[in-house]
Structures are given as structure tokens and as C-alpha cells.
C-alpha positions in Angstrom: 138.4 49.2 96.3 136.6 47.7 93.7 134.2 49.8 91.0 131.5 47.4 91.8 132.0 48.6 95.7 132.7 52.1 95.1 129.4 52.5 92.6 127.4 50.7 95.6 128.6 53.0 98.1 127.5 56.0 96.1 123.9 54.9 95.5 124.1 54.5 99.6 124.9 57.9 100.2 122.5 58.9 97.3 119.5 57.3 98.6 120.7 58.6 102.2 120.6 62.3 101.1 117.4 61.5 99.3 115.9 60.0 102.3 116.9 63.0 104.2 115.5 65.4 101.9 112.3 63.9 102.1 112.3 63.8 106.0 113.6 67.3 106.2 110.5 67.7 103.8 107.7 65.9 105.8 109.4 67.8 108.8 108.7 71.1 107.1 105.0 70.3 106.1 103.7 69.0 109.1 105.0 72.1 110.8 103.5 74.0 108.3 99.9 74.7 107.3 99.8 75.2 103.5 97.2 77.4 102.3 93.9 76.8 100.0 94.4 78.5 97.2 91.6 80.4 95.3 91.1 82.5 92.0 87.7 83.6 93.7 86.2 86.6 95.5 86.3 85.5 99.1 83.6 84.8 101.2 82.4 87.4 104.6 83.9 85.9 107.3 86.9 84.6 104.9 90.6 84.1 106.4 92.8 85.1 103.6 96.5 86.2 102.2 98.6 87.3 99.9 102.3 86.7 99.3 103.2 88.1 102.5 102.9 86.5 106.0 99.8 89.4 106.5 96.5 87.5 107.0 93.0 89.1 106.7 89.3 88.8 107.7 87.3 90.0 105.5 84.7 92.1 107.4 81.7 94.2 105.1 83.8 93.5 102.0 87.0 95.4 103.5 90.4 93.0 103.8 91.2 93.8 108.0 94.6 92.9 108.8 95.1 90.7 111.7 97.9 92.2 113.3 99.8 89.1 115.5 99.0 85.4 115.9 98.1 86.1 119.7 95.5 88.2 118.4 94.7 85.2 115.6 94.5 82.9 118.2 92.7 84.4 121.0 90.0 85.1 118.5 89.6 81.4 118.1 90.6 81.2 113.8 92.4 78.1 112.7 95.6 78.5 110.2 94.3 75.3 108.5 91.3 77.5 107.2 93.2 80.5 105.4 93.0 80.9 101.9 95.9 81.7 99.7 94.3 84.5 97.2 96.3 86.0 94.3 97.6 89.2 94.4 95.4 91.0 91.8 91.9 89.7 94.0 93.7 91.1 96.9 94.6 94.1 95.8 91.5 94.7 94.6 89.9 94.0 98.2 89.3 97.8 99.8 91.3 97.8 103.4 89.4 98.3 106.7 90.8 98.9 110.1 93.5 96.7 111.3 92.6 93.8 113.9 94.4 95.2 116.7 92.8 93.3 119.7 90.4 89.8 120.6 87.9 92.1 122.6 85.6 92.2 119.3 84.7 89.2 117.2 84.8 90.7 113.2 80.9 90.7 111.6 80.5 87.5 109.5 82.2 85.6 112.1 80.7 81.8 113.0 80.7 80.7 116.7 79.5 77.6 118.6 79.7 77.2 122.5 79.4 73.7 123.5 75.9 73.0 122.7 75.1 71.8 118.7 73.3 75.8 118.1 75.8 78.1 115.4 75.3 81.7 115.3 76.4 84.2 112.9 78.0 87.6 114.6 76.9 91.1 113.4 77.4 94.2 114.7 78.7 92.3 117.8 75.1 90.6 117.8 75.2 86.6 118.1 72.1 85.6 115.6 71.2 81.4 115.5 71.4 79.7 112.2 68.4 77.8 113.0 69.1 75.0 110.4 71.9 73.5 108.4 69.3 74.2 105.6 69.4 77.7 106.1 73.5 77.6 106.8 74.4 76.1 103.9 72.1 78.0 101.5 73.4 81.3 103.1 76.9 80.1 101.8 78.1 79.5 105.3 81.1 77.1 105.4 81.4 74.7 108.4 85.2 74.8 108.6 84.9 78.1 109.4 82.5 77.7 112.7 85.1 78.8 115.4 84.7 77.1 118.8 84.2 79.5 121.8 83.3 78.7 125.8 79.8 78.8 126.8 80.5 82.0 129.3 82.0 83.4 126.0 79.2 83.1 124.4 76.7 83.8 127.0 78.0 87.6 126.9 77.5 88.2 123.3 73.9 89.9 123.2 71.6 87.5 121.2 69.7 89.1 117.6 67.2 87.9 115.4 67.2 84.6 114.3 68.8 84.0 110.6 66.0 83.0 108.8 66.1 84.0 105.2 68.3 83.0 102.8 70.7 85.0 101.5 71.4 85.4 97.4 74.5 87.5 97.9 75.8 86.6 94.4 72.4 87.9 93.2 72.9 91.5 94.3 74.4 93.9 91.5 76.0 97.3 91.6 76.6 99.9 88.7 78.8 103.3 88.5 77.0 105.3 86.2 78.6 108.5 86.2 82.1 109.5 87.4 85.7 109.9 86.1 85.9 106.0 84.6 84.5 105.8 81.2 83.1 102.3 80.1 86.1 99.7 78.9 88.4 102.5 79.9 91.3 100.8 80.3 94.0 103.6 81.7 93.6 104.9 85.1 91.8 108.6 84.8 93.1 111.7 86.2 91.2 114.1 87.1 92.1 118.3 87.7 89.6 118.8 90.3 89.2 117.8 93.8 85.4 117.6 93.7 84.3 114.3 92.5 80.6 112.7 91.9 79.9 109.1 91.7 76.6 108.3 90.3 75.4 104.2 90.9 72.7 102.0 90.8 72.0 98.4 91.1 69.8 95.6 90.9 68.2 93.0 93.7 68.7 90.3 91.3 65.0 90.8 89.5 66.0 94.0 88.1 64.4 95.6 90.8 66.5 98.7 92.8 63.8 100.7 95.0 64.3 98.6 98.0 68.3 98.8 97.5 70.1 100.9 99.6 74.2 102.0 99.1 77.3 102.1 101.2 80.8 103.3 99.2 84.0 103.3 100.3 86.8 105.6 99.0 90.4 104.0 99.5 92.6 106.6 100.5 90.2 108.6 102.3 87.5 106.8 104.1 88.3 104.3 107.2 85.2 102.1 106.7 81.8 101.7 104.4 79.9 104.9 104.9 75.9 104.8 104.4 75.1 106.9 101.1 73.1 110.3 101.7 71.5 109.9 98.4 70.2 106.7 97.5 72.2 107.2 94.1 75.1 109.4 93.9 77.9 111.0 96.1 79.7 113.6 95.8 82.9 114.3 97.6 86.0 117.1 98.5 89.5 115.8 97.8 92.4 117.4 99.1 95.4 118.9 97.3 98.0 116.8 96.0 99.3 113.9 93.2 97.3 110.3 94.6 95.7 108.0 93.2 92.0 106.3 94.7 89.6 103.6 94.8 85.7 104.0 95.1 83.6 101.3 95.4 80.1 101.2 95.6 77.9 97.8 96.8 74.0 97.8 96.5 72.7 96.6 100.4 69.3 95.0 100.7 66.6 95.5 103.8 67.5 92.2 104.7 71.6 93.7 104.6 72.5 91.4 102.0 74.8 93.4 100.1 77.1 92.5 96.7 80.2 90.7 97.7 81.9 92.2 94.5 81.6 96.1 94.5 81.5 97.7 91.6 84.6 100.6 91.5 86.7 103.4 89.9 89.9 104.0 90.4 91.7 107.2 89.5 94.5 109.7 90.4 94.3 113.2 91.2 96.5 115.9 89.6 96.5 118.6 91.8 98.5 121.0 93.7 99.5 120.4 97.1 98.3 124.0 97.1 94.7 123.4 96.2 92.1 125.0 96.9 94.5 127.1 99.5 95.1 129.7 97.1 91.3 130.8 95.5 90.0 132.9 92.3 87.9 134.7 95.0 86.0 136.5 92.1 86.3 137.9 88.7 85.0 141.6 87.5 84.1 141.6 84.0 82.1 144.7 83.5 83.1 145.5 80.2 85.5 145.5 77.1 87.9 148.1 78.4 91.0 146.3 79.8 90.4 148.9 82.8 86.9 147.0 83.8 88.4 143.6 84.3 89.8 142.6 87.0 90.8 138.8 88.9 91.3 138.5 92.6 92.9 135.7 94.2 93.1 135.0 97.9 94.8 132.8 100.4 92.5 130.2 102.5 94.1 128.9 105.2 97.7 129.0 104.2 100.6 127.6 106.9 103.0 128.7 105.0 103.8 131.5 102.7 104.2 130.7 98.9 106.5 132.0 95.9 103.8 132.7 93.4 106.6 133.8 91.1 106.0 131.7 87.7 102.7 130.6 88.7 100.0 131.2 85.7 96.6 131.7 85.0 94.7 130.4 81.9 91.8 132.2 80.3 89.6 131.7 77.1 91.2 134.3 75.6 95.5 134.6 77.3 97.5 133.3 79.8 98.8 135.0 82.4 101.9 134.6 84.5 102.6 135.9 88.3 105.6 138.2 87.8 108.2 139.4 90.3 106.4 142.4 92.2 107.9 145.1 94.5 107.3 144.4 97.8 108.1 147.8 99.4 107.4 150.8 97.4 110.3 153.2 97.3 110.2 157.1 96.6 113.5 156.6 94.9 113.0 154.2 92.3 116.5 152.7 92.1 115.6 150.9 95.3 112.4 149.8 93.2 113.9 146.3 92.2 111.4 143.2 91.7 111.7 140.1 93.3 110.0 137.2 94.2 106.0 137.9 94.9 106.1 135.6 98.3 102.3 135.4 99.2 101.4 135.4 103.5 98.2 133.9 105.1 95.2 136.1 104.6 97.0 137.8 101.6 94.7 138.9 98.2 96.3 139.7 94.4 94.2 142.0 92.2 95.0 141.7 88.4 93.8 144.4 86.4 94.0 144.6 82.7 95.1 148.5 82.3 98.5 150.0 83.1 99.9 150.6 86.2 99.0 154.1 87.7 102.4 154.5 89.4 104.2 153.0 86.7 105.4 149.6 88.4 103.6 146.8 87.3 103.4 145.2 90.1 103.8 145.8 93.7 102.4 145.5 97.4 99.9 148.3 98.8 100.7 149.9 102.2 99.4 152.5 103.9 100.9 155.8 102.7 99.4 154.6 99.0 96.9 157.7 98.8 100.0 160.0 98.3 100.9 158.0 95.1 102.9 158.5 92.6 105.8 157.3 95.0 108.0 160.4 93.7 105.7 163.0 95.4 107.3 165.0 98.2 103.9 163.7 100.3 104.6 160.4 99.5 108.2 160.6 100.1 107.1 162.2 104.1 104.9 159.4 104.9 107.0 156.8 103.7 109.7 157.9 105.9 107.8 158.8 108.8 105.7 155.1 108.6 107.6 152.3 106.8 109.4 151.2 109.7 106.6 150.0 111.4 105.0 146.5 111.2 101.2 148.1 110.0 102.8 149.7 107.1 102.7 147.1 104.5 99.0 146.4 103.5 97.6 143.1 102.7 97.3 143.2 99.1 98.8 143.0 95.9 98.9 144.9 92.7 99.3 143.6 89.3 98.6 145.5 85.9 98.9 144.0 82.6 99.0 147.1 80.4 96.8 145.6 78.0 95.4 147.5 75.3 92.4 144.8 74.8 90.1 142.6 76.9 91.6 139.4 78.3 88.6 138.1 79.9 85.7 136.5 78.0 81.7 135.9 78.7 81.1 132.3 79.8 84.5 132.5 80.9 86.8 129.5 82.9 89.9 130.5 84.7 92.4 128.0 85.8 95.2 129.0 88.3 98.1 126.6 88.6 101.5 126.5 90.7 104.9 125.9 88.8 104.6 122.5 88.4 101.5 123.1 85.7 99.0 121.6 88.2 95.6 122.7 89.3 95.3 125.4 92.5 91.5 126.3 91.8 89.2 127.1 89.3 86.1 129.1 88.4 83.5 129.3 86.0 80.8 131.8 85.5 
């Protein structure tokens, strides 16, 4: 075979395989819809995704996940019409409740039946677009009118008429108060589970008395919630290491609300014990060690808790929970500390002076008038009561044998668990 042959033959097979590729291409593409792509907040009413095969509606600013493609389908979307949206703008979309059947058609939705009339759906509420004036100057896309049956249609309860037009972009929101600080570029964290968001916002003439507010916490709430206050919320975390999103959008009477919500994001740096172990109240009645005192007291405990090692920070010291005696014995070589394991519904007094029976800490029971355990009518009512279940009181005893105060006016206690983090505080 000659070269001339052999070189021909190649640039056959070449063009062959290059041929098939770009069949095997075509093939691909027109079984494929390839996504718009956009840098841009998207629209109400906006099919979108990610880099996943997950596609959302967005529904009130939330991203709603639309669980299959019978559910896609049967609500009438095209694939042609989703919008490929980076990660960073979706991330940044809060999540509402997944699409999990076609009964309900998602608020911002466009319909037509077979008749030229397009309504926009709201709070399952068909309202006419009475013009394409009006549609297009409310932003309204026409790719994304979905085609329904006219007995579809004729169930959806009719509203009013959309007549005005709608300056979304126009609408602004502002956090003014919180845990993120202007330009703060790090995420906060905060050592309290009670948060308060202060916000404002502006109708596009600098004008906010006829604004109203929704927020929306990621990580806590399942939807926009309507604000109590016109300007501020405040709100009860629970225990725990997470980290959250709140976002607040300014909402006008005619609910034309701001498509990008201003928000805060943040972690909490508590304990998964917060707020289930209380400083129920401090006595501070004088200098003398003997006149200060700090209870603490389970709330609603499931389980009971070492609070061996766990510490309490004053102005002035800080404290740590030491290994206590659970059962006073009259014979103290059966005296030995060990972990203070704290039940539901338990209390621990710390008082500054010494201990009156000479442990420094230890659990009261029932036979405790007859202290000091080495009396002879101590030693009888141990014996005669500590097998039974009532003998064992419900609170603890700890003394710190100080000479001086340890509490201070104005004062601010923290108590945290092992790990350093917050249980609860209190201020006076």
C-alpha cells in the first residue's frame, strides 16, 4: 500500500470520527435544553438552577424546589424557559417550601386559557393583565405565560384587575441595627440566642410610612412572616453552633415588595444546653462573702447533665462547678466527690462563705437539720431514711470559702458548659 493511499485512508477515518462527533453532538443538543444563563437577581415567577439538576420557582423572593418533572410538567412550565443562575445568586436566594404537588399554581405564575386574556396568579387568585402595556411595564416576560385549559382556568377564583404598574426595582430595604456591622466582611457570631433586627426602607422617593415588612430567617422560619413592628424584630434562638440568614424586604399597599432583600447572616455560639440551665437569680446584699449568693436552675432538661468543669464568669472571678458529694455520709471516708450530675427540676446555690459542714460541696436531703453529718442525730436519721427514694432533696450546695466579695454592683454573670460556650446570662 502506497503512502499516498495509506495517508488518504487516514483523513477518511479522521473526517469519519469527526463527522460522528458532531452528530453524536447535535444528537445530544437537540435532546437537551440548554439553559439561559444570568448574573442577575431573578424575576417572581422565574424558573431557575444551579449546578445541580434541582430547579426552582421563585415564589415571594424564596427559591421553591420543584421536586420531580411530573410535578414540572403538570404545572404547565417549559424546560426551554429555565435560567441557569450562578451559584453565589443562588445561594443567596432564601429557600421556601418545596413544590411537592400540581394542585397549587406558585404566586407570580402567568396563565392563559385559550382565549388572548393573561392573568397573573396570587394567593391562588387569577388577576387579568389588562394590557400588554401594563404587562410589560410590570416586568412580565411572555415566554413565561404558561398555557392552561379553559375548565382549568375557569376554577381559579378571579381578583382585581392588574392595573398599576409595578417599580419593583424601585423599592429599597435597610438593616439598621443587628449583629452585621457596615462593610463587615466576616460572618458575626453572636453569644446570645436573643437577636433584634432593626430595618427600614424607602418606596423609591425616599418615602417609608406607607412601607410595610416581611423577614425571613433561614434556618428557622418556613416562609416570609409579616413584621409585628413596622421596624424591628426581635427573636428567641435555640441552643446550639449554626449559622443564619435574615432578610428583610420593604412591601408596598399595592404588595410591590424589593426583589433583593436586604440581609445578615451570622452564627450562633451557644450551648446545646442554652437557656436549659438558668442564673435563676443573684443575692447581692452586701460585701460579706456570706451575703452573696448565685442560684442556677434547670428548665426543661431531658436529660441529666455533668456540670463538672462547667464555669461561671463575674466582674470580679471566675468560678468553676466542682465535684460535689452526692450522698452525705456520717462517716466521712465514704464522703468522696465525684461528678455533680444535675436532674430535671434540680437548683445549685453558690455561696461565697465556707461550708457549715465542712464539705464544699454537696446535695441536701432531708435529714439536713441534724447537720453536722457526725452528730449521733444525724447519724439515726440517715440510717433510718436514706434508703428511700424522697431522701435526696432537690438542691445543691456549693461554698467558695471566700474571705472577700466575688460579686460586683452592675454586675454580668456568664455561665458556660465545658466547651467554653454560652448556657445563659444575666445582668442587673
Amino acid at each position: 500500500m502506497t503512502l499516498i493511499i495509506k495517508s488518504a485512508i487516514i483523513e477518511t477515518v479522521m473526517a469519519y470520527k469527526t463527522l460522528i462527533s458532531i452528530i453524536a453532538i447535535l444528537a445530544i443538543l437537540s435532546l437537551t435544553i440548554i439553559p439561559k444563563t444570568t448574573r442577575a437577581m431573578p424575576d417572581e415567577g422565574a424558573l431557575i438552577k444551579g449546578l445541580t439538576e434541582k430547579v426552582y420557582v421563585i415564589e415571594h423572593g424564596l427559591k421553591r424546589w420543584i421536586q420531580t418533572a411530573d410535578i414540572f410538567n403538570k404545572l404547565g412550565y417549559s424546560w426551554a424557559n429555565i435560567v441557569l443562575v450562578s451559584e453565589n445568586i443562588l445561594n443567596n436566594i432564601p429557600p421556601g417550601k418545596d413544590i411537592a404537588n400540581s394542585w397549587r399554581y406558585p404566586d407570580g405564575t402567568l396563565v392563559k386559557g385559550g382565549g388572548p386574556a393573561v392573568y397573573l396568579i396570587e394567593s391562588s387568585v387569577a388577576r387579568w393583565i389588562p394590557s400588554p402595556q401594563i404587562f410589560t411595564a410590570n416586568g412580565f416576560k411572555w415566554q413565561n405565560i404558561i398555557n392552561i385549559t379553559d375548565n382549568i382556568l375557569s376554577t381559579i377564583r378571579k381578583g382585581q384587575d392588574v392595573s398599576s404598574v409595578a417599580a419593583t426595582n424601585q423599592v429599597q430595604t435597610f438593616i439598621l441595627s443587628g449583629p452585621c456591622a457596615q462593610n463587615q466582611t466576616s460572618i458575626p457570631k453572636i453569644t446570645t440566642g436573643q437577636i433584634e433586627f432593626g430595618y427600614s426602607g424607602s418606596d423609591g422617593q425616599g418615602n417609608s410610612a406607607n412601607l410595610s415588612f416581611e423577614t425571613f430567617l433561614e434556618g428557622y422560619d418556613n416562609d416570609w412572616r409579616s413584621s409585628w413592628s413596622l421596624y424591628k424584630r426581635k427573636i428567641d434562638l435555640p441552643g446550639g453552633t449554626k449559622t443564619y440568614t435574615f432578610y428583610v424586604r420593604a412591601k408596598t399597599k399595592d404588595g410591590i415588595y424589593d426583589t433583593t432583600p436586604a440581609s445578615c447572616k451570622f452564627t450562633t455560639n451557644l450551648s446545646s444546653f442554652y437557656q436549659q440551665i438558668e442564673i435563676a437569680y443573684v443575692r447581692n446584699w452586701g460585701t460579706n462573702p456570706a451575703q452573696q449568693q448565685i442560684v442556677l436552675r434547670t428548665w426543661k432538661l431531658s436529660e441529666s447533665i455533668d456540670m463538672t468543669g462547667w464555669t461561671i464568669t463575674t466582674k470580679k472571678d471566675s468560678l468553676t462547678i466542682p465535684r460535689a458529694v452526692k450522698i452525705v455520709h456520717p462517716d466521712s471516708i465514704f464522703n468522696v466527690p465525684q461528678d455533680l450530675i444535675l436532674e430535671n427540676n434540680d437548683t445549685i446555690t453558690i455561696s461565697g462563705n465556707a461550708s457549715p459542714i465542712g464539705i464544699n460541696a454537696y446535695k441536701t436531703n432531708k435529714c439536713g437539720w441534724y447537720f453536722p453529718p457526725a452528730s449521733d442525730e444525724y447519724r439515726n436519721c440517715f440510717y433510718e431514711n436514706n434508703q428511700y427514694p424522697d431522701f435526696l432533696k432537690d438542691d445543691w450546695q456549693i461554698y467558695l470559702n471566700r474571705t472577700s466579695a466575688f460579686l460586683a454592683d452592675k454586675e454580668e454573670i456568664v455561665l458556660k458548659d465545658k466547651n467554653g460556650l454560652v448556657v445563659d446570662k444575666y445582668s442587673d
